[in-house]
N, C-alpha and C positions, 0 to 999 in steps of 0.2 A: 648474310645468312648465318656464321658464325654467330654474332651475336643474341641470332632468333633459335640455333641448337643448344646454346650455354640457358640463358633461357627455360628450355625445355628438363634441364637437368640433363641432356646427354652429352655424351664424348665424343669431340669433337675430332679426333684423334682419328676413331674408328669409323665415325662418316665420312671423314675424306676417301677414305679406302673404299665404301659404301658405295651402294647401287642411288643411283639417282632420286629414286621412290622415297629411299628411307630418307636420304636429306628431305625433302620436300616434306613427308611428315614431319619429320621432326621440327620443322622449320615452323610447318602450319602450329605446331603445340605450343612453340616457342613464342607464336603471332598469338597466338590466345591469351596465354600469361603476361605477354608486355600490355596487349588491350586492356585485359583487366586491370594491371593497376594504374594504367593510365586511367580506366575511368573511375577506379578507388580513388584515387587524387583529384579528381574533378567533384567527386561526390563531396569528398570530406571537404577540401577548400570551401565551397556552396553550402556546406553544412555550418563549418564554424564561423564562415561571413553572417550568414542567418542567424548564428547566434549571439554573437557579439556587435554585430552594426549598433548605432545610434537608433534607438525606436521615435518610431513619429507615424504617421498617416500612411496606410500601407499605398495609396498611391503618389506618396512625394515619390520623384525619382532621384537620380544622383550615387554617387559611389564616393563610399567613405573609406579615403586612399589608404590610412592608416591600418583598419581594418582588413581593408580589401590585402595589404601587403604581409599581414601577419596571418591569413586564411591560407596564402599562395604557400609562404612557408610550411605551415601546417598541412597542407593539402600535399606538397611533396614527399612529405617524411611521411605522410600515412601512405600515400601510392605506393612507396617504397619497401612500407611494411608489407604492405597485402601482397606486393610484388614479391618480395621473399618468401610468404606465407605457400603463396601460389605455387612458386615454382617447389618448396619442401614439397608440397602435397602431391606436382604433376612425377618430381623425381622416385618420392618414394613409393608412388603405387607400381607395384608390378605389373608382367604384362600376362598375369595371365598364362593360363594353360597351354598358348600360343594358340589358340584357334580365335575363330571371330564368333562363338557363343560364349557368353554369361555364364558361367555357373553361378551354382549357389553360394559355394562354399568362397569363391575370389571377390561375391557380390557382401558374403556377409564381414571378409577381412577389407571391404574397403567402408565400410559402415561410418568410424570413424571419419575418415579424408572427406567423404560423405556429409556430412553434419557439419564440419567445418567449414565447406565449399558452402552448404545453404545460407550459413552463418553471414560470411562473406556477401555473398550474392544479394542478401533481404540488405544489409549493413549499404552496399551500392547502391541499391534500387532506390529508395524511401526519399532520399535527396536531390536523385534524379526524376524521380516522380514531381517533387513538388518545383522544380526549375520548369518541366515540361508545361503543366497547368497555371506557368505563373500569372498571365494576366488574369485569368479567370478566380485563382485564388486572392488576387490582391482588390478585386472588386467584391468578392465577399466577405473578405477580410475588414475591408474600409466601413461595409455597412453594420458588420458586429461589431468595427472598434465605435461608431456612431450611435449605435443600439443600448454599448454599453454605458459608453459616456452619458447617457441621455438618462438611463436608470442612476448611473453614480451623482448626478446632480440632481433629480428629484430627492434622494435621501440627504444629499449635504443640504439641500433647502430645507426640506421638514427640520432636520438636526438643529436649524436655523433660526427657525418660523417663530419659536415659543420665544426666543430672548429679542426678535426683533417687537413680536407684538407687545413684550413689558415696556418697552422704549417708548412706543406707536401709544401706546393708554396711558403712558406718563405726558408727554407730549400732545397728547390729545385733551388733556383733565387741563394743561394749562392755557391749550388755546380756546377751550372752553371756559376756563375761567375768565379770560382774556377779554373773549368777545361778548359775556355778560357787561364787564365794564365798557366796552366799545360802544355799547347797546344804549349803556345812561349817558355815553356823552352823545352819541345820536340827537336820545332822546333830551337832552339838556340845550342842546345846539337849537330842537326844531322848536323849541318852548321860548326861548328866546327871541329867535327871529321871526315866529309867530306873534308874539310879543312884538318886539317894533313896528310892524308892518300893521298891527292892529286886527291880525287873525284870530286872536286870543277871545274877542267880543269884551276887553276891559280897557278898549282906545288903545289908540296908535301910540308909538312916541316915547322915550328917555325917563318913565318915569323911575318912581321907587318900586314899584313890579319888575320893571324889565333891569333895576341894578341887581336884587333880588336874586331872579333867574341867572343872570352875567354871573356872580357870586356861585350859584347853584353849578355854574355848568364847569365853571372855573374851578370848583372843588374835586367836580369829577373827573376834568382833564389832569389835575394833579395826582388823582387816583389811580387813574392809568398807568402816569410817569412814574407810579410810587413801584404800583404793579408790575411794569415793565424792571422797574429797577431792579427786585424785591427779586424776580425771576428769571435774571437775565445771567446769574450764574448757574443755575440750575437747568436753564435751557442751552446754554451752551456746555455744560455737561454733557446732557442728552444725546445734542447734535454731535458733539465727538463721540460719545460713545457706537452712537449710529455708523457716523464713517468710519471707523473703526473696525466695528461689525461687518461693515461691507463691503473694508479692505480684506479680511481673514476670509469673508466669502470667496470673494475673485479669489484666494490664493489656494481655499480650498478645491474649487473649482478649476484651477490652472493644475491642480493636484493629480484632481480625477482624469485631464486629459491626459495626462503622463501615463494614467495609470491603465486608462484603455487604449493608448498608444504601444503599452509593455503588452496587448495580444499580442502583437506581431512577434513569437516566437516558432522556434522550430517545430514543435509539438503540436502547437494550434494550424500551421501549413500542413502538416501529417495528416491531420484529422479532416480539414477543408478537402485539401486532395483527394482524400477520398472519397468525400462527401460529395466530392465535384463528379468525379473519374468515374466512379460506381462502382461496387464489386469487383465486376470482372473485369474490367477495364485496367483498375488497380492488380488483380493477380495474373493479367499477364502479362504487364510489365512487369511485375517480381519474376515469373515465370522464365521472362525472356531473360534474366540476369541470370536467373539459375540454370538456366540452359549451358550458355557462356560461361559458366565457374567449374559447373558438371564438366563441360563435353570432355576435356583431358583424361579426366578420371576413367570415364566407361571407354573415352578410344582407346586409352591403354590397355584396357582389360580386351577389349576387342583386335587388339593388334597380333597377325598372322607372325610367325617367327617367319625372321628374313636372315640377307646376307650379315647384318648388323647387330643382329642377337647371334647369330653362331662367332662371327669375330668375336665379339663380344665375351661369350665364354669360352672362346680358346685364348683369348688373352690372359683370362681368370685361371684356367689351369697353367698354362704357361708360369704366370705370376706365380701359381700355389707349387708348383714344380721347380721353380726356383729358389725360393724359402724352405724347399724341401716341408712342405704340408699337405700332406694325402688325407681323404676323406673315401671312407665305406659306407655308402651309401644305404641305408636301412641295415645296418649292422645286428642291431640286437634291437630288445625291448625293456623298454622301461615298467614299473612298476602296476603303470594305467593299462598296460599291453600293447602300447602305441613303438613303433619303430622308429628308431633313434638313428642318426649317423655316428660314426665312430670316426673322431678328427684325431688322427695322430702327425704330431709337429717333430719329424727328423730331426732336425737342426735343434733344438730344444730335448729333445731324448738323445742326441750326440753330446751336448755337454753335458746332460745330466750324467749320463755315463763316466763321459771324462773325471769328473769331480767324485765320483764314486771309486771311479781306478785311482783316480790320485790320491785320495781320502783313505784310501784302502793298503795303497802303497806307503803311505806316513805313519801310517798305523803299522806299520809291518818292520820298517826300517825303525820307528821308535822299540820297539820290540827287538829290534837285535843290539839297538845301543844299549838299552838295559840290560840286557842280557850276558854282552860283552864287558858293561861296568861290572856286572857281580861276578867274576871270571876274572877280573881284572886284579878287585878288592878282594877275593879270597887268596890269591897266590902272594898279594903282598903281605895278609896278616901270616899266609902259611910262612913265610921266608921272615918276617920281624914280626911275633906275635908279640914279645916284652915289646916291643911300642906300644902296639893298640890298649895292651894291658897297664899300662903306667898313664897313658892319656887319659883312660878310664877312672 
């Protein structure tokens, strides 16, 4: 319980002596502040896991221990902050008029701590929001990074299209020139064999027609081989450049998956969450965080004066009564017309004193030495004046 009044920013001194009640609050203030930055630490950890993991397919699973160990670090040292934050903010608010209404005037000096506390409390929530909705965000998530992917490869294809189709009409003009020749050896082959077989209507048979045609088809077979030869560096140009082309596509394309894999950020789960959650779904879980950041703040303001605030301030006179420091309470007024206290420090107007009488006393004893030198030096020039007059 100690550790949940330290906590709280009270003294821990004065609640042992204290009624039972006041530990127990103070205890419950103290259980609030350690909550909060325990769950400060769990937010931030999950935040900066979120942001530095390995991106990929928001539903691969797995934990990337690397990460996962440099969030935990992270996640402690922010706990730690907001835990210190917390506890300035619960110690320094006052309590208050001592009754359990608000005023105006305690509600508009806690304005600040206020603002802070929401600061805090949205900074919790956002992170634990999008941990709460995670399966639901990582199936929308999967179908935008699929969404996107699918757009980012329709444009690297177009980006594509023109320099494969220059390849596809170079390659095309030469299998078309190709298969014209293909065509006369066809037709040189059926002219022949037409020829021997006596289809020809000029007799069957080995004559000088069908060496002729043999001759004719043989020129065009060499046509071919001349053709094939003529373009067979030019077509494997082509063909490399092709593959080529359609190595840099895969790599563009292994690009773009990278590239709709990097949705999976913190800022895109913010926006999903909410997209999921709905409005009010999403404000009141904020809601519930600022409740929990708040309650400190207005319990104190609402806190009855107890056994623990009167020790409390007779310890303080005690204390101020020993350092000999008295304070008048609305003493005078200031210039705006507001009434001021009048802080007079004893022990501080005792030495100044002292150092006045001292100061005052040196000044007074210098003053008789001088006085006694010139008293001293007149009798002796009055009894040997031819001295002083010949040193002269």
């Amino acid at each position: 319980m100690r550790l949940l009044w330290k906590a709280a920013g009270s003294d821990g001194y004065i609640l042992k002596r204290s009624t039972y009640s006041d530990q127990v609050k103070y205890a419950c203030l103290g259980g609030i502040v350690v909550a909060t930055g325990f769950m400060a630490a769990v937010a931030g950890g999950y935040a900066i896991y979120t942001i530095f993991e390995p991106k990929g397919s928001a539903l691969d699973g797995g934990t990337h221990t690397q990460t996962a160990i440099m969030a935990s670090v992270f996640g402690v040292i922010w706990g730690l902050i907001i835990f210190n934050i917390d506890r300035f903010i619960v110690a320094a608010t006052g309590k208050g008029d001592g009754t359990e209404a608000i005023t105006w005037g305690e509600f508009v000096n806690s304005v600040p701590r206020i603002i802070m506390g929401l600061v805090i409390a949205i900074t919790i929530s956002k992170p634990m929001e999008i941990r709460m909705f995670k399966s639901e965000i990582d199936a929308e998530l999967h179908q935008a990074q699929l969404e996107k992917r699918k757009i980012y490869e329709e444009k690297t294809k177009v980006n594509y299209e023109g320099r494969f189709e220059l390849i596809e009409k170079d390659l095309q003009k030469i299998e078309e020139e190709r298969g014209n020749v293909v065509e006369r050896v066809k037709l040189a082959e059926k002219e022949y064999t037409d020829q021997l077989q006596g289809r020809a209507g000029a007799g069957a048979g080995d004559g000088p027609l069908s060496r002729a045609l043999k001759q004719q088809m043989d020129k065009v077979e060499n046509d071919l081989d001349g053709y094939d030869l003529a373009h067979r560096g030019e077509l494997e140009r082509l063909n490399g450049e092709k593959i080529q082309l359609t190595e840099e596509l895969d790599k563009e394309l292994a690009k773009n998956e990278e590239v709709a894999n990097g949705l999976d950020g913190l800022l895109e789960r913010i926006k999903l969450a909410h997209k999921i959650a709905g409005t009010w779904i999403t404000f009141f879980i904020t809601l519930l965080f600022v409740v929990i950041e708040l309650t400190p703040i207005f319990f104190k303001m609402m806190l009855i004066k107890s056994p623990y605030d009167f020790m409390g301030d007779n310890i303080q006179e005690l204390l101020k009564a020993e350092d000999g420091i008295q304070i008048k309470y609305d003493y005078y007024k200031d210039k705006e017309g507001q009434e001021r206290d009048l802080i007079i420090s004893h022990k501080a107007q005792r030495k100044i004193d002292e150092k006045i009488a001292l100061m005052k006393a040196q000044t007074e004893l210098s003053d008789y030495i001088i006085e006694r030198w010139k008293e001293k030096e007149k009798k002796n020039i009055d009894e040997n004046i031819e001295h002083y007059i010949s040193e002269a």
